[in-house]
Structures are given as C-alpha cells and as structure tokens.
C-alpha positions in Angstrom: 13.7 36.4 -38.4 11.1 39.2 -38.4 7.8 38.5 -36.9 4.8 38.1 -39.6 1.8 40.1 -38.0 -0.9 41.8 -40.3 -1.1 45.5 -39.3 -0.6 48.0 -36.1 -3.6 46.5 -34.2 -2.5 43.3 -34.2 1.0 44.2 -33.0 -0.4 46.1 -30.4 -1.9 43.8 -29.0 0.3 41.4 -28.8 2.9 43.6 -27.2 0.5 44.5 -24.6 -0.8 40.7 -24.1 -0.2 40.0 -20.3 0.0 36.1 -20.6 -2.5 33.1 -20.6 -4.5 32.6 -18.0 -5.3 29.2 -16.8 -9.1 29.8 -17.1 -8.6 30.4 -20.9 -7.0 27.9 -21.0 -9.6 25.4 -19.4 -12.1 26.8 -21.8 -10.0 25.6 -25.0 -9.1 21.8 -23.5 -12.7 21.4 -21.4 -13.7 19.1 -24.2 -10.8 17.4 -25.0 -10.7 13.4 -23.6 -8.8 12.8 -20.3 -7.4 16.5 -19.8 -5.3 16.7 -16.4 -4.3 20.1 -14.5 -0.8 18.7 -15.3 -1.6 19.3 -19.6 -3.0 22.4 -18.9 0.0 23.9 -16.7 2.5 22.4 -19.2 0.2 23.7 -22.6 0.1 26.7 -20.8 3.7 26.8 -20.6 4.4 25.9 -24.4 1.7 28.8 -25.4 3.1 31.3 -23.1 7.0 31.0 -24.1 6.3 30.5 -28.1 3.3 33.8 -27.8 6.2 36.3 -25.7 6.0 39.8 -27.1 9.6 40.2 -26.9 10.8 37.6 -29.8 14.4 36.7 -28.3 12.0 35.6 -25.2 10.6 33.1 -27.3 12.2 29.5 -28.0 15.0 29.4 -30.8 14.4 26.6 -32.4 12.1 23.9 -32.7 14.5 21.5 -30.9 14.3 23.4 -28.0 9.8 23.7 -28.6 9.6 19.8 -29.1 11.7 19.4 -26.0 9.0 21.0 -23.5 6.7 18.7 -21.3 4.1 19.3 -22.9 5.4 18.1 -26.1 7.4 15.2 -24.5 7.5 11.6 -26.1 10.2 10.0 -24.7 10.3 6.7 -23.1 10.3 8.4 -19.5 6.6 9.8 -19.8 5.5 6.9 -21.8 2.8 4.4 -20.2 4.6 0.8 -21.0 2.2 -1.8 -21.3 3.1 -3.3 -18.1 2.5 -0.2 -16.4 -0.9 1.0 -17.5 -2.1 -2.6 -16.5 -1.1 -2.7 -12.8 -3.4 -2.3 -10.2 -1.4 -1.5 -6.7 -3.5 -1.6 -3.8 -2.6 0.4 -0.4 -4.3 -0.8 2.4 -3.8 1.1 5.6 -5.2 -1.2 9.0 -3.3 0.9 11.8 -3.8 -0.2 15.6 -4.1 2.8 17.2 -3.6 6.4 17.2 -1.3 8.7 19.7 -2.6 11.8 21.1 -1.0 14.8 21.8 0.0 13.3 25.4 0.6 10.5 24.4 -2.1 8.4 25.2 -2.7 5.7 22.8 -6.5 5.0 21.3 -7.7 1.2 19.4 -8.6 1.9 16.2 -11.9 0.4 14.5 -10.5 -2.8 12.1 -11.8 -2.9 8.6 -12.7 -6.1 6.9 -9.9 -5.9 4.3 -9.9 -9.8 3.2 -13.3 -9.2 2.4 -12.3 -6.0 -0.1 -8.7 -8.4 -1.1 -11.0 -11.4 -2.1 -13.6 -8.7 -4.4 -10.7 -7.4 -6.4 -9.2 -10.5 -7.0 -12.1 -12.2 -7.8 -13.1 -9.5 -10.2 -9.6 -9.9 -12.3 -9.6 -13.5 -12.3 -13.3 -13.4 -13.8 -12.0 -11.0 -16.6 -9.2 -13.5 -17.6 -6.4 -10.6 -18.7 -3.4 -9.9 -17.7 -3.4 -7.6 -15.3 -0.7 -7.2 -12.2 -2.2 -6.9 -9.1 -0.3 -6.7 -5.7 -1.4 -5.5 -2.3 1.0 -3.4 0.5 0.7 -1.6 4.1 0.0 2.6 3.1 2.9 4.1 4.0 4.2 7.3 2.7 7.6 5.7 1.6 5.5 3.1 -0.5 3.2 5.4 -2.0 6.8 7.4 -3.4 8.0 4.2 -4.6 5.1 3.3 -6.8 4.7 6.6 -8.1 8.6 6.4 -9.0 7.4 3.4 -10.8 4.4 4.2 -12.7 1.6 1.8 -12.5 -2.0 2.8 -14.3 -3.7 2.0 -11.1 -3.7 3.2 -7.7 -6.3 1.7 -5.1 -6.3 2.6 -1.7 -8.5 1.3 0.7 -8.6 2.5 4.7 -10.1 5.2 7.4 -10.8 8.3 5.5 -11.8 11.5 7.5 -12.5 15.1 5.9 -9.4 16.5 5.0 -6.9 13.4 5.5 -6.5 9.9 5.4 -5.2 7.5 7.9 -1.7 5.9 6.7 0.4 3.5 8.7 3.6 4.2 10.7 4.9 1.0 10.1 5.1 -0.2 13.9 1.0 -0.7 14.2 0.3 3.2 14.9 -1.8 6.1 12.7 0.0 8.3 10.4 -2.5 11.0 9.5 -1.7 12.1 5.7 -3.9 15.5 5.0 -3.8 16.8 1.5 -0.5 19.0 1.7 1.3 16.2 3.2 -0.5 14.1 -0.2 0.7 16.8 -2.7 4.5 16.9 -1.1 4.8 13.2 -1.3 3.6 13.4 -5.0 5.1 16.7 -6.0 8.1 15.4 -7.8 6.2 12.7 -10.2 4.6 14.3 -13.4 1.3 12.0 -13.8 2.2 9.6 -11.6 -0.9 7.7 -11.6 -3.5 7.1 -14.4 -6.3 6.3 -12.4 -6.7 6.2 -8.4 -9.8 4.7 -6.5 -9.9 6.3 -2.5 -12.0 3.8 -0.8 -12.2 5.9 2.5 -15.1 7.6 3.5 -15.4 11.7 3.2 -12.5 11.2 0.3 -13.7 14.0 -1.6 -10.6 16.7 -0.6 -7.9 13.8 -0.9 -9.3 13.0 -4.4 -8.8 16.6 -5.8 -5.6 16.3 -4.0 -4.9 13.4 -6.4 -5.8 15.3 -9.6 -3.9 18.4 -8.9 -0.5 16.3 -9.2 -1.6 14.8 -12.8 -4.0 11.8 -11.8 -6.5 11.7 -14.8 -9.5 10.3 -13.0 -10.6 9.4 -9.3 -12.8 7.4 -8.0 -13.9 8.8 -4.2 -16.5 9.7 -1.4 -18.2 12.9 -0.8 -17.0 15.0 1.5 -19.5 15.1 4.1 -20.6 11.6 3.2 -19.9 7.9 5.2 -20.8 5.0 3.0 -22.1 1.9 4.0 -19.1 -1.4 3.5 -21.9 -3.2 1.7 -22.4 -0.5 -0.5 -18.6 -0.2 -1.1 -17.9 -4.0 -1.5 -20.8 -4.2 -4.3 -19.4 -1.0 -5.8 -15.5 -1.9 -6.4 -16.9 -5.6 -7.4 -19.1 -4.3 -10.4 -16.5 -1.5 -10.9 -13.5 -3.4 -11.5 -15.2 -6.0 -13.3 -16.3 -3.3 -15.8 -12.6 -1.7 -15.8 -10.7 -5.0 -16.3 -13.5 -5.8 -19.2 -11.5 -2.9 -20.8 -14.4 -0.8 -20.3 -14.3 3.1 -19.9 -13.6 4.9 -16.3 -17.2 6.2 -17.2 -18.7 3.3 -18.0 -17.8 1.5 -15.1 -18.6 3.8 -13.2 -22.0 4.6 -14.4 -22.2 1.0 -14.0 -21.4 0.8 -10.7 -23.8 3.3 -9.6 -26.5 1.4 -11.4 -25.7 -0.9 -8.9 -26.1 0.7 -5.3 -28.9 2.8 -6.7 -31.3 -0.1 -7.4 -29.5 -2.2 -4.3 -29.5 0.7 -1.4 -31.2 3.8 -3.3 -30.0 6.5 -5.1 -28.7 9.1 -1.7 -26.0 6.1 -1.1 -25.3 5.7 -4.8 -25.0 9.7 -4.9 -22.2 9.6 -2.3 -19.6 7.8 -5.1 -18.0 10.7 -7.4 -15.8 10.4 -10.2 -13.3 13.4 -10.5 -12.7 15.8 -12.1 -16.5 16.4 -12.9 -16.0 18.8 -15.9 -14.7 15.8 -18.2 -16.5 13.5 -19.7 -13.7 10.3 -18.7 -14.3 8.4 -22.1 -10.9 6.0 -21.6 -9.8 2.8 -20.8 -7.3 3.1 -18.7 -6.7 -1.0 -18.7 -6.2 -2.6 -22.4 -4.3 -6.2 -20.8 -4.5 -8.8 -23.3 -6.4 -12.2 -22.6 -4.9 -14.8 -20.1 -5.8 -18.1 -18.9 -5.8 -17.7 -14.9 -4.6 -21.1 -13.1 -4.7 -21.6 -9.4 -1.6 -21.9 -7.6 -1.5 -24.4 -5.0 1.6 -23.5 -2.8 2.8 -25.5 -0.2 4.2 -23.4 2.1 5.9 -23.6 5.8 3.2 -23.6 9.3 1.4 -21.0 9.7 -1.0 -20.3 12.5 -4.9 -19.5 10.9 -6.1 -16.1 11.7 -8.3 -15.8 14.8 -12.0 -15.8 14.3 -13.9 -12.8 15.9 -10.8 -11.2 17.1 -11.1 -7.6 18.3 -10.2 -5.5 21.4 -6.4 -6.4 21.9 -5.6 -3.3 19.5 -3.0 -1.6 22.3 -1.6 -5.4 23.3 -1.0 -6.0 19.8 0.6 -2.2 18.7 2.8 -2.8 21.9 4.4 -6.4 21.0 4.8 -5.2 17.2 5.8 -1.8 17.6 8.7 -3.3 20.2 9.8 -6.4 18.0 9.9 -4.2 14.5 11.8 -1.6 16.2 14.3 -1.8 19.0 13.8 -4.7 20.6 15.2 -8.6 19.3 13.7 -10.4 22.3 9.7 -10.0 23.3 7.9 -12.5 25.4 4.2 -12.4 25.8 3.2 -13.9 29.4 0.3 -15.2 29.9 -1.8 -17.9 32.0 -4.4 -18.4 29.5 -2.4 -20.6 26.5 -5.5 -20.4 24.4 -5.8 -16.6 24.4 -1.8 -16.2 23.8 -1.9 -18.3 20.8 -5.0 -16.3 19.5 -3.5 -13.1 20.2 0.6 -14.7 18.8 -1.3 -15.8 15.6 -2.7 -12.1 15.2 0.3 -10.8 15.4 2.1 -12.8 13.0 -0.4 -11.9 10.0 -0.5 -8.6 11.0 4.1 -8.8 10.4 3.6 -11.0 7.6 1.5 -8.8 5.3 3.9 -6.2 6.0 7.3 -7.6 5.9 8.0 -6.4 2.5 7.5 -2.6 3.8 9.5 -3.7 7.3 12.3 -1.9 7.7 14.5 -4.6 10.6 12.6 -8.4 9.1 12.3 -9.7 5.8 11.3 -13.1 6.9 8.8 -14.6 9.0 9.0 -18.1 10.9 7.1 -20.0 12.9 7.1 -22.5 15.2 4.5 -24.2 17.6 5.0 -26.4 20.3 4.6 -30.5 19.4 3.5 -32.1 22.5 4.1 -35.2 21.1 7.7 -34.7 21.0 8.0 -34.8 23.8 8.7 -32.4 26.7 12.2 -31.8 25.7 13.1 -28.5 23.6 15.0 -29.8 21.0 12.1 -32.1 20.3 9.3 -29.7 21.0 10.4 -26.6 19.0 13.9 -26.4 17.5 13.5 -30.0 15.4 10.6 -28.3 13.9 12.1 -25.2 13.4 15.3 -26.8 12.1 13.0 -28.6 10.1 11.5 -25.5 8.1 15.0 -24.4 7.6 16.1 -27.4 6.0 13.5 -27.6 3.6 13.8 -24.5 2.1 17.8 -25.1 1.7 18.5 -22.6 4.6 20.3 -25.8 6.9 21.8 -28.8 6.2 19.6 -32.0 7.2 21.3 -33.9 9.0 21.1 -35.8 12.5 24.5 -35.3 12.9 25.0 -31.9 13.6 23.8 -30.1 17.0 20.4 -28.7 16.5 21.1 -25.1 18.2 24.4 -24.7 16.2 22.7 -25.5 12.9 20.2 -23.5 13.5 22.6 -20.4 14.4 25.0 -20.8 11.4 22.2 -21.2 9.1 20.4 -17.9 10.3 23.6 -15.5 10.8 23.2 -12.8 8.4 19.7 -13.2 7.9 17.2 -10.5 9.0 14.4 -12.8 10.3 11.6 -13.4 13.1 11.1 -16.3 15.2 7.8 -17.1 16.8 8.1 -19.8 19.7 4.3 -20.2 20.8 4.2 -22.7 23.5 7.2 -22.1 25.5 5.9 -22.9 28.7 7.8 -25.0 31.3 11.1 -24.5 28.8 12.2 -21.1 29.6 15.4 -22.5 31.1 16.7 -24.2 28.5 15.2 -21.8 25.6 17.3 -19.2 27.2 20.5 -20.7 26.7 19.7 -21.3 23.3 18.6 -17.7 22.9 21.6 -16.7 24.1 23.9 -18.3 21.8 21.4 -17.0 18.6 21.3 -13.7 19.5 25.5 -13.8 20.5 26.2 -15.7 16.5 23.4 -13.5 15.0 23.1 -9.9 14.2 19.8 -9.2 12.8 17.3 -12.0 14.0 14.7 -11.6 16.5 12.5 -13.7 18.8 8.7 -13.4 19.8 7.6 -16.1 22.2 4.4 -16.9 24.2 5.2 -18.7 28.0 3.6 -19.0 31.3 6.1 -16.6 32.4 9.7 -14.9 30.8 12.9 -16.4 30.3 14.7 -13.4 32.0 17.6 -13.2 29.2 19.6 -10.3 29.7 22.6 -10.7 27.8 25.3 -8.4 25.9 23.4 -9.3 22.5 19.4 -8.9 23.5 17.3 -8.0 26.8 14.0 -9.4 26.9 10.8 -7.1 26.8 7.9 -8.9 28.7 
C-alpha cells in the first residue's frame, strides 16, 4: 500500500529521520506510572520498525506488530497472582573472604534472625496471603527465582560501593559487582517487580537492578553506611505498609517518616527509592485476606544456636567448606566438650539453613550423646539415631534387627549428614560402624566432635581432623 503523507516536507522528513533516540523517548513516558528502561527499549523498538523510511523495512502486518515485546500479552510476561505476591528473601552470611594469596579473613556476622523475625512479623500482622521464603545468596539462586517470577526480591547482606557480598556455598565471599549482577539477570525480561538491597552503599547495585527491568528499588546511598537500628525500623514500617496493599511510595514515604523523627533526617536521607524520575504510584502486592495460624511442628533434636558466638569464623568455613565438598568424614578434636558442642551446634544451623541450596546434602541429622544410656554406642548414639529414622518412616522399628545394619540399609541412597557430638571414649567402636556406612552408602557423610579422631581410613572415606 502506498504511504499517506501530506506534502514534500513531510516526506522529507521522514526519509531523512535518523531513528528515535532514547532521550525522546524518556521525555514522552517520564509521566507515565511505573515506566522501566526495559518499556522504553522495547517501545522504542515498536516505534522505530513501524516509523522506517523505507516501507518494506517496516512490519507486514499487524500480526507480526502485536507480536513485539512491547505489545506482548501472553501468559509468559504475565504477573500470575501467585507471583506478584511472593516475597523471596536472599540473605548472604559468608565466613570469610580469600585474598589474592590465599589467605583467608573472618567476616563481620549480621544479625539476620533479627531482620527474619521483622518481615515475618510484618506479614503475619497484615493477615494476606503473601508467600514468603528465605535462602543463602547465591548466584545460581538468584537465576532460579528470576526464571520464576516472583513480585518481590529482598536481599539482605554486606554491601560495599560497587558490589555485594554473595555466598560461595562452602562458608566463603563471593563478591557480585554490577556487571557480574547484569550477566546473571541479562536473560530475564522484568524479572523482578520490586527489589529491596538491604546492604549498605547499595546505590550502584540498585541501578544495576533497574537497568534489567526491575520497576522500583528500595537501596542505600552510595557513599552512605546506615545504622541496623535504622534499617530494622525501616523494613518493619515498610513492609507493613506494602503488605497493607499500600503504594511503593507510600510506604516508603512512610518509612522515612519513621527514621527521620527516630534518628534525624541525614540517616533517613541515606534510604532512596529508584528510579527517582517516577513518581512509583503502584502496589506491587494486592494478596487477598488470610487468617494466619501458628504451626506448632514437632520436629527431630536439634542443638539451640549458641548465645554470643563469634570469632570461630575460619574454624567454622574450614569444617563446612570440607564436609559440603570433598570430604564424607570430618572430626572436630577437641579437649574442651563444652566449646565443641557450641561450635558443632553452629555449624549445624549454619548447613541447615542452606541445605536447600547444597549441592552434596539434602538432609540434616543429629545426634547427641545420652549419658544415661549408658557408655555403650549402640545405646549412647545409634538407638537415638535409629530412633529419628524410625519415626519419620526412614527404618523399620524394631528390636530385632541389628542397629548398625538398619541404620545402613535405611540411609543407602540417601544424600544426608550425620552429626555425632559426644563421641568421646567411642572412637573404636564408632569406627567400625563408620566403616560399614560409608562401604553400604554412597552419598552420606559424617561430622563428629571427640577427645581425639577415629583414624578411619578406608576405600569409601578418609577422615579429615
């Protein structure tokens, strides 16, 4: 069909039109609700092929118009209902960091039941139905939930200018700077609604976020270290606001309020809300109401997490780092019993809030010494163990059956840890039973704590002390 333009000048310049720029384009959309660089670079793209001077450069039909991103309506770039109402939280607690030689260096713990506690506390208070989970900050979970979708990205950890510190996955640093950030992310059109950095000097990671098609971030100036009071008060009258189905802009107005009357308005100033040239009128969480119930959850022993704990950073990276990776035996040796259980019961939360990232456990176990069972370690340790196992419909309970051989054929093709703490005085006779677990059993490994090792060295498993 011939082109419909109304005289020469017209024609002219259209033919010598050189394309649209992206500042244009900004001009046009500045005032349009919850605009991304992702709209712009695909409106751009729609404007550009249907405005081409030459006409057989243009798009034949409408199919083929309706069929460009930015016009896209099917049920792959569509926000389910589930999706927009997720809240996935990263949180990144690495051990220690390597230098270039080597040299390993404790890292600073953050408090991140405190943070845990605040966001949960916030959604149960709203009562709706929001989906809230918590996992280590790795760069191969951070892919898989932007694979999935989910409305809300929190991440909460070290933050430095210029990069953020991500786990390994074996206790150690992973330093993720913004082009690592916009590789991992590259491949996912919007893949996040909403993301919340809770790092300090954020400011270059959060534009990182909105250049691959987040809509809105929550971060930290640049140059700027806030105080974790500051932060706890913010994300607990933020999220309250959000989950309220409240605007990104009204919560976060909100939450400013906040630390401006609490700590003053230069600590309130450090919070930004990105991109700044748009005005974030949305709700980027609609869940419907929900009664919230407690769930009280019997589950196996667990040791309690010990209480003003800090300084065993390196001890700790070393045992985890050798049990998750190469290594199915480890025995920590110690004189002190009091000081290896502290340390043991460190350990084990630190695996167990990562096992659903770990790449050699699924499962956790485990299994303290009962003195008053005498001095035996059928009694002491495996009946308990055993015990566990049987509950949970892993062994067959019965006194008939050789506790060791139970335990074996019940664990063989399982991918599991076993923590022995209290092995002391039984190193003997636990190595014998190691070494018929570790010849039945492919995938299952064993932490202990003793007075000194068992010296296995077998064809299966060689002990790490």
């Amino acid at each position: 069909s011939r082109d419909c333009l109304d005289g020469t000048e017209e024609k002219q310049a259209l033919i010598q039109w050189q394309g649209l720029h992206t500042d244009q384009l900004r001009l046009v959309l500045q005032n349009c609700c919850g605009v991304s660089p992702m709209d712009m670079r695909n409106a751009k793209d729609l404007l550009t092929r249907c405005l081409m001077p030459n006409p057989a450069e243009r798009p034949s039909s409408m199919a083929e118009v309706i069929s460009m991103p930015f016009l896209t309506t099917s049920a792959e770039y569509e926000w389910t209902p589930l999706m927009r109402n997720s809240i996935r939280v990263l949180f990144s607690d690495p051990l220690v960091w390597e230098d270039i030689n080597g040299g390993l260096h404790p890292i600073e713990r953050l408090n991140f039941l405190r943070e845990r506690k605040l966001l949960v506390d916030s959604l149960k208070k709203s009562q709706k139905n929001i989906d809230l989970s918590f996992d280590p900050a790795t760069d191969t979970r951070l892919q898989e939930l932007a694979a999935a979708r989910c409305g809300c990205l929190h991440f909460s950890g070290h933050g430095n200018p210029g990069y953020l510190l991500f786990e390994n996955g074996f206790g150690g640093a992973h330093f993720l700077d913004v082009d690592g950030l916009l590789k991992l992310l590259k491949p996912f059109s919007e893949p996040f609604r909403f993301v919340f950095v809770s790092a300090c000097h954020s400011e270059h990671i959060g534009q990182a976020f909105i250049s691959t098609g987040v809509r809105h971030v929550v971060c930290a100036e640049h140059e700027s270290r806030v105080l974790d009071d500051a932060a706890a008060d913010f994300i607990r009258t933020f999220y309250s606001a959000l989950a309220a189905g409240r605007t990104v802009k009204v919560a976060f107005l909100s939450a400013k309020g906040t630390i401006s009357v609490t700590y003053g308005e230069g600590e309130s100033g450090k919070f930004l809300l990105l991109p700044t040239d748009v005005e974030h009128d949305v709700s980027v969480l609609d869940a419907d109401s929900l009664q919230w119930h407690e769930d009280v959850k019997v589950g196996r022993p667990f040791p309690a997490p010990p209480v003003n704990f800090s300084g065993k950073e390196i001890i700790m990276h070393g045992i985890i780092s050798a049990i998750l990776t190469e290594k199915r035996l480890v025995t920590l040796v110690g004189e002190n019993i009091i000081d290896r259980s502290r340390l043991i019961s460190a350990v084990c939360h630190y695996i167990r809030d990562r096992l659903n990232t770990a790449l050699n456990v699924d499962d956790l176990f485990f299994v303290r010494r009962e003195t008053t069972k005498g001095s035996h370690l059928d009694g002491s340790l495996l009946f308990p163990f055993h015990k566990q196992l049987a509950a949970e419909g892993k062994a067959e309970n019965s006194s008939k059956r050789n506790l060791s051989d139970g335990i074996c054929e019940a664990l063989n093709g399982l991918k599991v840890l076993i923590v022995f703490d209290g092995v002391d005085e039984l190193e003997s006779a636990m190595r014998v039973f190691l070494e018929n677990l570790f010849a039945v059993t492919e995938s299952v490994r064993v932490l202990l704590s003793s007075g000194q090792p068992t010296n296995l060295s077998s064809f299966a498993a060689t002990e790490a002390v």
